[in-house]
N, C-alpha and C positions, 0 to 999 in steps of 0.2 A: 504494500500500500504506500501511497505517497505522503509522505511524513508535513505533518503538516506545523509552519514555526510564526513565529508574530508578525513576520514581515511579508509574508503571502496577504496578496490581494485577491479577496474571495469575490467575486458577483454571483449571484442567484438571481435567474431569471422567474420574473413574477408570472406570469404565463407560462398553461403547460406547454407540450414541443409533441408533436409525433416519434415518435422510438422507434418508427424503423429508420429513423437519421442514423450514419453514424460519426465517423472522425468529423471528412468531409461535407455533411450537413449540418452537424454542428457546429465548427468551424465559420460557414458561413452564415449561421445565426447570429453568433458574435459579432460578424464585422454589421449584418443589416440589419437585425432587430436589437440589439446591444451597445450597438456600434462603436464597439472595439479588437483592438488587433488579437487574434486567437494567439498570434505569436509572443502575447507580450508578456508569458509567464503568468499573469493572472489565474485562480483557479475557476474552469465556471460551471455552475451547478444546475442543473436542468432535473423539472418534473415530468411525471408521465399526466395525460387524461386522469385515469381514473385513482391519482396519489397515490400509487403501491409502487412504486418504484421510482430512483433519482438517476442521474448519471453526472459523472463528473467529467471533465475533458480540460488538460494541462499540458501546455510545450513545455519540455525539460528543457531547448535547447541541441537536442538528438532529435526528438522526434514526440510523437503524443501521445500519450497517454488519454486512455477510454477506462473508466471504471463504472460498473453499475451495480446498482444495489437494489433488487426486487426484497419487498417482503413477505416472510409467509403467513402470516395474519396480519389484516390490519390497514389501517393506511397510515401517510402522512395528512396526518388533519391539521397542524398550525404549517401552516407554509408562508414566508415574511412576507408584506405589501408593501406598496410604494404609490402613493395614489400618482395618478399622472405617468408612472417611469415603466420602463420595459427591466428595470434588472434593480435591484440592491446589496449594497455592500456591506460583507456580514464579517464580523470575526472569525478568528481559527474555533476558538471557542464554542460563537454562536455554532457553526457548524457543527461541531462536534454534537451540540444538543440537538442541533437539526436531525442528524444521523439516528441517533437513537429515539426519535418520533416526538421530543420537544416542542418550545416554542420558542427559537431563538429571542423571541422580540420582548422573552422577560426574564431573561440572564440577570443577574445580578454581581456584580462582581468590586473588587477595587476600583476603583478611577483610575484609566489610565493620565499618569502626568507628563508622559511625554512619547511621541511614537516614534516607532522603531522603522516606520515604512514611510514612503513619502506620498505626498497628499494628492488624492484625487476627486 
């Protein structure tokens, strides 16, 4: 799995996506409905239709990286908003609680005092 650290820039696409995409229609998701570069290291997180399953898609720099994650019971029911936007940006963190069927959007945690990533 790909190790996830503070200074990964996460987007989650608020809209689901069709899942027979794969590298390459995901890929061009990012640049037209996200619209940002697939290559730029960011990690991006994509739903299915019916919330039973995610996918992540990440350039190392080599090449990309496709992970999915169906579940077997259950869905993803808190999935994060953004009124207005096509994608938002989550922590390592929030993710992490995303993964396990969470709600990213009521983390709680220290304040961060100063970031380790630069700003977008």
């Amino acid at each position: 799995m790909i190790q996830l650290t503070p200074q990964m820039r996460i987007l989650v696409a608020i809209e689901a996506v069709d899942f027979r995409r794969g590298i390459d229609g995901l890929a061009r998701l990012c640049r037209d409905l996200l619209n940002t570069d697939p290559f730029s290291g960011k990690v991006f997180v994509f739903r299915s239709r019916r919330h039973t399953a995610i996918k992540i898609l990440v350039y190392d720099g080599q090449g990309f990286w496709l992970c999915h994650k169906r579940l077997s019971q259950g869905r993803f029911r808190r999935w994060p908003s953004a009124f207005g936007k096509n994608s938002k940006s989550l922590s390592p963190l929030e993710l992490q609680v995303l993964f396990f069927g969470g709600d990213p959007e009521r983390v709680e945690t220290v304040p961060i005092w100063k970031k380790v990533f630069g700003n977008d």
